[in-house]
N, C-alpha and C positions, 0 to 999 in steps of 0.2 A: 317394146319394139321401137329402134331408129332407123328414120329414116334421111338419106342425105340424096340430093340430089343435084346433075350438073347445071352448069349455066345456063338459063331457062328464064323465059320472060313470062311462060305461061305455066301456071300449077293446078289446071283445073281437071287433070287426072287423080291429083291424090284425094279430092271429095271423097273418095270411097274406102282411102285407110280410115276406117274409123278406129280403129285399133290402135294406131298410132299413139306412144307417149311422149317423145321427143323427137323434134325437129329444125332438119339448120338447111337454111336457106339460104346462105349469105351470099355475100359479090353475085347479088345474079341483077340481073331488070327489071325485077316485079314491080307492077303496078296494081294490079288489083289481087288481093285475097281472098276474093268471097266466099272460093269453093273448102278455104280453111273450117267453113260455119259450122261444117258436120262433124270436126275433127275435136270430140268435146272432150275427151282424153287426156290430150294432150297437157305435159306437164312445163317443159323444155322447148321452147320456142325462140330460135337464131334466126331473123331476117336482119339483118346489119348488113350496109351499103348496099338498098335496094334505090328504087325511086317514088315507097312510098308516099303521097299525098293526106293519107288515112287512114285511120286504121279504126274500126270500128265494130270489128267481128266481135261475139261472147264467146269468151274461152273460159268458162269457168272452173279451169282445175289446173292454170298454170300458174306455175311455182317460180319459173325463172322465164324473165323476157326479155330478149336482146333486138332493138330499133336501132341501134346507131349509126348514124349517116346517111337517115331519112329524112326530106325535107320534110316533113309531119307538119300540115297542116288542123287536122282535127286527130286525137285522140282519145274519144269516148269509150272509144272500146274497154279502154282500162276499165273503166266502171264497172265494168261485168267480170272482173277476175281477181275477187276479193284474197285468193290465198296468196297471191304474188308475197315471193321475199325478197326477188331481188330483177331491179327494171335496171335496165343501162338507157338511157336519152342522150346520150353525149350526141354532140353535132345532129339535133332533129329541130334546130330553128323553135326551140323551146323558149317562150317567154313568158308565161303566164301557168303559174303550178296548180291553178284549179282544175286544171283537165286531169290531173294524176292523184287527183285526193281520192277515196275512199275510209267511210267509217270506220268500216271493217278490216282498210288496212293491215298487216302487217309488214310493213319493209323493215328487213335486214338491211339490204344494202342499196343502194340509189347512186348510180351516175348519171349527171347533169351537167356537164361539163360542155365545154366550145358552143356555149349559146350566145344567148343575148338577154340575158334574163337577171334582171337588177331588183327585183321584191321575192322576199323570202319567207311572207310570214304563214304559210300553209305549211311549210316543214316542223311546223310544232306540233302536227299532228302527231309525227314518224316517228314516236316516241320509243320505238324499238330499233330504231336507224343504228347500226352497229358499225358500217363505212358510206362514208359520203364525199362524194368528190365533185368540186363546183367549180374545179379554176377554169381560166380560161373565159369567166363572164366579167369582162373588162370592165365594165360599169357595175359592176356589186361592191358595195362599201357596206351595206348595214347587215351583219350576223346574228342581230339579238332574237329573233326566233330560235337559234339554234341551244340555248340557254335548257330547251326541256327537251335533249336530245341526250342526254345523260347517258346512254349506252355506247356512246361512240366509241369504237377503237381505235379506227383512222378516219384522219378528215384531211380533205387535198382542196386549199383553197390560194392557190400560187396562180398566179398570172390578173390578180383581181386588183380590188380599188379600197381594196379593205385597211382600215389603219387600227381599228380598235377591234382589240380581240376578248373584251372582259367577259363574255359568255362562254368562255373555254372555261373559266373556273370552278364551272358545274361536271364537267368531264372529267370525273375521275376512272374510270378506265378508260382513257384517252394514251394510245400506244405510239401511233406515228401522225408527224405530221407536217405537213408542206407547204408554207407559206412563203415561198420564193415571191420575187418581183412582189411583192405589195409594199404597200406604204407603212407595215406596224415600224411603230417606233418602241410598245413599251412591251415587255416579256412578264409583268407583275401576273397576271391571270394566270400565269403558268408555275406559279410557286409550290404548289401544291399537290401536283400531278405525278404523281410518283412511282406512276405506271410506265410514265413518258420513254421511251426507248428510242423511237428514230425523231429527231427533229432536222427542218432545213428551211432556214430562213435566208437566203442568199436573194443578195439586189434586195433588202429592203432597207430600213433606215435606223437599226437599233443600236444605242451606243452603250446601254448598261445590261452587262448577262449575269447580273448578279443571283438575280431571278431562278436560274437555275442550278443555284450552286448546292440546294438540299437534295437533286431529283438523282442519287447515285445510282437510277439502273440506268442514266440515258448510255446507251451504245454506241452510237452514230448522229452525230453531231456536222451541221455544214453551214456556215455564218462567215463564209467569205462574202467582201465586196459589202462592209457595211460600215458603222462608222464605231466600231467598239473600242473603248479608250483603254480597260483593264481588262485582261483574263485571269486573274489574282484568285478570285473568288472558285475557278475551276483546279486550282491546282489539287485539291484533294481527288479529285478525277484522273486515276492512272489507268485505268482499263480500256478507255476507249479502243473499240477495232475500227472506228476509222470518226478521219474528222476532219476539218477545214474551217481555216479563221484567216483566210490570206486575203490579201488589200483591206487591210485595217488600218485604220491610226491609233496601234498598239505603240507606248509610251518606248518601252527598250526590247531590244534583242535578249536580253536578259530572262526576262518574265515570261517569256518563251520555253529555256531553256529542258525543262522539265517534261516537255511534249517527246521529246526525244527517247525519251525513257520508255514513252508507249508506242510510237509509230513516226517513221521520219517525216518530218513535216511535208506536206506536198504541196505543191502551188497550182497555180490556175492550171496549169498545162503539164501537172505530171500525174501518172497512173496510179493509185490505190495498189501499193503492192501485200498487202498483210489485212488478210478479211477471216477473222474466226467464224463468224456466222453467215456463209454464203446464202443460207436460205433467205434469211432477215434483209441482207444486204441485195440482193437481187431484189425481192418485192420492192424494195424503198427506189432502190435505180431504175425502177420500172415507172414509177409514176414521175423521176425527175427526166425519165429521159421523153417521156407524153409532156412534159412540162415544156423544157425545149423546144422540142419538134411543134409546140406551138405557138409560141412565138418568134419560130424563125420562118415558119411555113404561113401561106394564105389559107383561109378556108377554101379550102376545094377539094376535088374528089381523092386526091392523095393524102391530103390533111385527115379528112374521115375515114380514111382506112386505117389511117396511125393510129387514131382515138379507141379502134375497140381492145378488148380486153387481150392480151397477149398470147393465154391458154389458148384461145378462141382461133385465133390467126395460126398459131402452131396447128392446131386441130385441122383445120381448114388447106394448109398444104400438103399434109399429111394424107385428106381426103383426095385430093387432088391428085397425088403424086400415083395414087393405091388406081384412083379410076383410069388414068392413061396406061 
């Protein structure tokens, strides 16, 4: 049974669905949840851009839980909701990850993104962690907890303070990944990853891609605005369906050449006209364009609506459009 309901600052009529297994609450005013206590069903829980302060209810048989764009001050509650696979915290003034541990964990998937949250070593728990997204915590530089996270398939760590990435070398099914705007200089950790298919390191500081010259499924490729001196080493690379190496100090015009053969080169300001795999290429555009939108925007109430998940936001107008 779902339930969804309108813009409401008060939810203390639903105490009585105890039947209920899913529910989305989002963009509404909620400030207190209490009357959730009775709802122990429940598997599917969306409050994203409320005004919670806390969240401390037991929901012991939720499976997916969407907070984003709560200023969360206390998050006990978690404690009590050992089956969780998958928590979104983006933008809840998240700094301190002891409040999200459990033994009994299982997280699949964890967003933590647009915090303030610069120590990571509790995430060595989440050793079944399959996507993790952290950009957007400007002062996070050190990643080596994430070394026993070996399930990863995607990991979004773009807009961070991060320069050494040698704990990827444990990640071999490691699929995509975003490290825009940081500071890596060296791509060696990545030699081996041979699952690798979406990578985008744009605005960091890498001058040798040599790194990646054995990893022949990458597909999507974005390492404009660095400081790469050869692309030599990719020339065995003709499949790409889409890529970007623009504002480089690429040596000639020449050593170029052969890009042409798989998709016209495009520069900062031209369109992506030839995408074979739009499923793949829409997922990946989705996290750079959350990438973006955060470092051009402030944190504020439009920034946190950006942050949640995309599916979510379609669902959510969709709801909207059906109750008027």
């Amino acid at each position: 049974m779902k339930s969804k309901v309108k813009k409401t600052d008060n939810i203390s009529a639903l105490k009585s669905l105890t039947d209920l297994t899913q529910l989305y609450l989002g963009f509404n005013k909620i400030e207190d949840i209490s009357a959730l206590q009775s709802l122990l069903n429940l598997t599917h829980l969306h409050l994203f851009q409320n005004k919670l302060t806390s969240y401390t209810v037991a929901l012991p048989n939720l499976v997916e839980f969407e907070l984003s764009g709560n200023p969360l001050q206390d998050k006990s509650g978690l404690q009590h909701s050992p089956k969780l696979k998958s928590l979104n915290l983006t933008a809840t003034e998240t700094t301190d990850l002891r409040t999200i541990y459990h033994p009994q964990f299982g997280l699949k998937v964890l967003y933590l993104s647009s915090n303030s949250i610069t120590e990571i070593s509790y995430l060595s728990n989440f050793v079944n962690l399959q996507i993790l997204s952290l950009y957007c915590n400007e002062q996070l530089q050190n990643i080596g907890p994430l070394k026993f996270c070996t399930q990863l398939t995607e990991l979004y760590i773009h807009s961070t303070s991060i320069a050494d990435i040698w704990p990827l070398q444990y990640m071999k099914n490691l699929q995509t990944l975003n490290m825009n705007n940081t500071k890596v200089v060296d791509l060696y950790p990545l030699q081996n990853l041979y699952q690798l298919l979406c990578i985008s390191a744009q605005n960091a500081c890498i001058i040798d891609i040599s790194p990646l010259s054995k990893l022949t499924q990458l597909d999507y490729i974005y390492l404009n605005n660095n400081k790469i001196n050869s692309v030599e080493t990719l020339k065995h690379h003709e499949n790409f369906s889409e890529y970007d190496f623009s504002d480089q100090e690429v040596p000639t015009a020449d050593e170029l050449k052969f890009y042409n053969k798989i998709l016209s080169i495009h520069s900062s300001h031209k369109q992506i006209r030839k995408i074979q795999d739009k499923n793949r290429v829409s997922k990946f555009r989705e996290s750079m364009t959350r990438q973006r939108e955060c470092v051009n925007l402030k944190i504020n109430e439009q920034i946190l609506a950006v942050n949640i998940k995309i599916e979510i936001w379609a669902q959510f107008i969709q709801n909207s459009n059906a109750d008027q």
